[in-house]
KEFILO-589910 format. One record per atom (N, C-alpha, C): x, y, z negated. Coordinates in steps of 0.2 Angstrom, whole numbers, padded with zeros to 4 digits, always signed. Example, Ala and Ser with C-alpha at 12.3 -4.5 7.8 and 13.67 -1.06 7.14 Angstrom:
<lumkols>
+0066-0028-0039;+0062-0022-0039;+0066-0016-0039;+0064-0011-0035;+0068-0005-0036;+0064+0000-0039;
</lumkols>
This chain:
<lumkols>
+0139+0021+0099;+0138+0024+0106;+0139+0018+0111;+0132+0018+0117;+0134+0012+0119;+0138+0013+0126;+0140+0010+0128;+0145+0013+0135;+0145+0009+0142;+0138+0008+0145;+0137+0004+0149;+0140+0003+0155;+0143+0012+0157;+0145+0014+0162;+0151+0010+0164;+0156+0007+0157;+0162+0004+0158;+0162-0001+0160;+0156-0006+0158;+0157-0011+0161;+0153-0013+0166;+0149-0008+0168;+0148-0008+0177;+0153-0005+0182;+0157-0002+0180;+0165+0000+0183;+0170-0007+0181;+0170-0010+0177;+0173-0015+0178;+0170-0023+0180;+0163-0023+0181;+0160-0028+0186;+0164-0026+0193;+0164-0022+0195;+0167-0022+0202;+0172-0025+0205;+0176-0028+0198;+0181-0030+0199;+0182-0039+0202;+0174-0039+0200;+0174-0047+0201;+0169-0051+0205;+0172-0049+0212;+0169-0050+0216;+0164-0055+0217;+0165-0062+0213;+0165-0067+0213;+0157-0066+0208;+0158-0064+0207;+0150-0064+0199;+0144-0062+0205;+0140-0065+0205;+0133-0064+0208;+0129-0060+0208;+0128-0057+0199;+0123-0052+0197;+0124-0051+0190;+0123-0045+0188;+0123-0043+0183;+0116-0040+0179;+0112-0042+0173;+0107-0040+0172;+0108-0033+0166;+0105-0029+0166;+0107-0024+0160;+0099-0023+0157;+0099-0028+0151;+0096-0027+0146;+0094-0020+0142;+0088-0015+0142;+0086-0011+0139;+0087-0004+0142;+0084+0002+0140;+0081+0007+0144;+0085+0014+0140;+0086+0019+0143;+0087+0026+0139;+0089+0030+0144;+0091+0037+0140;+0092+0043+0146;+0098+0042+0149;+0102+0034+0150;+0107+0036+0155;+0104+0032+0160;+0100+0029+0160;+0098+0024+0166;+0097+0026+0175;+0095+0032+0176;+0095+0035+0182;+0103+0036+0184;+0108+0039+0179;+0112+0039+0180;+0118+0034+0182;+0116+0028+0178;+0119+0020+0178;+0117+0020+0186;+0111+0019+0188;+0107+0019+0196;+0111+0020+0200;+0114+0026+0199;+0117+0033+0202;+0124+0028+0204;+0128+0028+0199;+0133+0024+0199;+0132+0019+0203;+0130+0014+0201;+0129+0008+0206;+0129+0008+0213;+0124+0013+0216;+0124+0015+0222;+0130+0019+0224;+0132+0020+0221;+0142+0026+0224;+0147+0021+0223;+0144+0016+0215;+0149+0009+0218;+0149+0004+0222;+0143+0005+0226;+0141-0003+0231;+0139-0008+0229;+0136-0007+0223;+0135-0013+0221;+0128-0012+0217;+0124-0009+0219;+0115-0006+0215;+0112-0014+0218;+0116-0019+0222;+0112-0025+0227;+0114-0032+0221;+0118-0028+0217;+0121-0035+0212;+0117-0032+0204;+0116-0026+0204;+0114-0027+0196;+0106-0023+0195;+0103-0028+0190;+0095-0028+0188;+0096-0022+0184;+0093-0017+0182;+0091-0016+0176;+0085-0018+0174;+0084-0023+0168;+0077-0025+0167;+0072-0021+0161;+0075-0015+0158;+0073-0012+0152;+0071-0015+0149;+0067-0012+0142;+0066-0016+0137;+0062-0022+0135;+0064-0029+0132;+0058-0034+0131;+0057-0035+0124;+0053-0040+0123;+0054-0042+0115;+0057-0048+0114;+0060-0053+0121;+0063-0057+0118;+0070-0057+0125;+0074-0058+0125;+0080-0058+0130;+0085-0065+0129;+0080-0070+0126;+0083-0076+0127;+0079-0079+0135;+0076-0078+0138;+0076-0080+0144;+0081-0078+0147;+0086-0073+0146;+0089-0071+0150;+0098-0074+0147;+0099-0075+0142;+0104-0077+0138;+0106-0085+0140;+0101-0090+0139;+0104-0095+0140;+0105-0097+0146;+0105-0095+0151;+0106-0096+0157;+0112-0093+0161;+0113-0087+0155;+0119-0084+0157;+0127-0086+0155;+0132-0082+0160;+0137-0086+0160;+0144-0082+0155;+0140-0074+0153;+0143-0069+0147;+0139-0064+0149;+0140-0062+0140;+0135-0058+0138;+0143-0053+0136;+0140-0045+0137;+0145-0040+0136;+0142-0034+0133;+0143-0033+0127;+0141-0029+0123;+0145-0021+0123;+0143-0018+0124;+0149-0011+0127;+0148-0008+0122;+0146-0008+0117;+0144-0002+0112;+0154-0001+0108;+0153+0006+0109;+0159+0008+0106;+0162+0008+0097;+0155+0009+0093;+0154+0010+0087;+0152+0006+0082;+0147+0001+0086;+0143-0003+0083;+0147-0010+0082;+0143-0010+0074;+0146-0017+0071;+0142-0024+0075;+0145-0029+0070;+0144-0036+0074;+0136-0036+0075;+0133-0034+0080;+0125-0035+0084;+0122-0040+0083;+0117-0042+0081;+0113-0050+0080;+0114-0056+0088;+0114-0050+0092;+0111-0053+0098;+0121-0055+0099;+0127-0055+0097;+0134-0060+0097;+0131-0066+0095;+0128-0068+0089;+0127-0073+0085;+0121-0077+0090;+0116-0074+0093;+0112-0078+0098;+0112-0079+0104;+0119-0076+0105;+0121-0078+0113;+0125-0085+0110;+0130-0082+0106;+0134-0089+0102;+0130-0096+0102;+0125-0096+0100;+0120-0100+0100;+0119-0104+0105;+0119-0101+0109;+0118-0104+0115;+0124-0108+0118;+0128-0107+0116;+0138-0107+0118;+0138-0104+0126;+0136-0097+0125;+0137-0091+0130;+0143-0088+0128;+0149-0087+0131;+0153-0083+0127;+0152-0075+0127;+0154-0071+0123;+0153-0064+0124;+0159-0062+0122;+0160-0055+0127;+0165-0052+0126;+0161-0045+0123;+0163-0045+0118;+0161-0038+0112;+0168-0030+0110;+0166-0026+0115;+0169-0019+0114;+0166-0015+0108;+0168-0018+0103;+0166-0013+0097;+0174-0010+0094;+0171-0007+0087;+0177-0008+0084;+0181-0013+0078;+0173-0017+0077;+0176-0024+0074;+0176-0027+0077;+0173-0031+0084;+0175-0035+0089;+0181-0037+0093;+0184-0039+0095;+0188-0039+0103;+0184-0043+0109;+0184-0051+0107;+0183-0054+0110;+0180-0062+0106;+0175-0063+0109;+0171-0070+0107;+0170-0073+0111;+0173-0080+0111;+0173-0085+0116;+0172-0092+0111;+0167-0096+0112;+0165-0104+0108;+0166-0104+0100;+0165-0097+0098;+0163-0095+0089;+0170-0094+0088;+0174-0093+0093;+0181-0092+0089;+0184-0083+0091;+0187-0079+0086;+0190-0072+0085;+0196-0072+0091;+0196-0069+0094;+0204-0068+0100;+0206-0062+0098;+0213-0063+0097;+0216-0054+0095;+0220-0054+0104;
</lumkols>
């Protein structure tokens, strides 16, 4: 179950980040919209729906954040890691990836 809503309610927090892109499309994205605009912030985040490759977008980036609640280790941890992007991963086998190392 992915949970994007959470981590665009905790962007707000960081004043300081520039923009936030959200890779890939489905039935909550008018709603995600929705939010943005009620949080003030629809001026800091893309939605860019779905590509065939999202390493344009990876290595340039400063974290990649995985919000899915159920979902095991994603391919796309491993090719951020690649890059030495850190990512913070909300699963249930995740916590946290920063330079290929597990954070409890």
């Amino acid at each position: 179950m992915k949970q994007p809503h959470r981590t665009i309610r905790a962007f707000t927090n960081f004043k300081t980040a520039k923009n936030m892109l959200i890779i890939g499309d489905g039935d909550l994205k008018i709603d995600l919209q929705t939010l943005c605009k009620h949080l003030e912030i629809e001026d800091r985040i893309e939605f860019l729906g779905w590509g065939n490759h999202p390493y344009p977008y990876i290595q340039p980036s400063r974290l990649l954040i995985t919000s899915s609640q159920n979902e095991g280790y994603g391919l796309i941890i491993s090719e951020t890691l690649h890059w030495d992007v850190p990512v913070v991963a909300i699963t249930s086998v995740m916590r946290f990836i920063s330079n290929s190392q597990l954070l409890t």
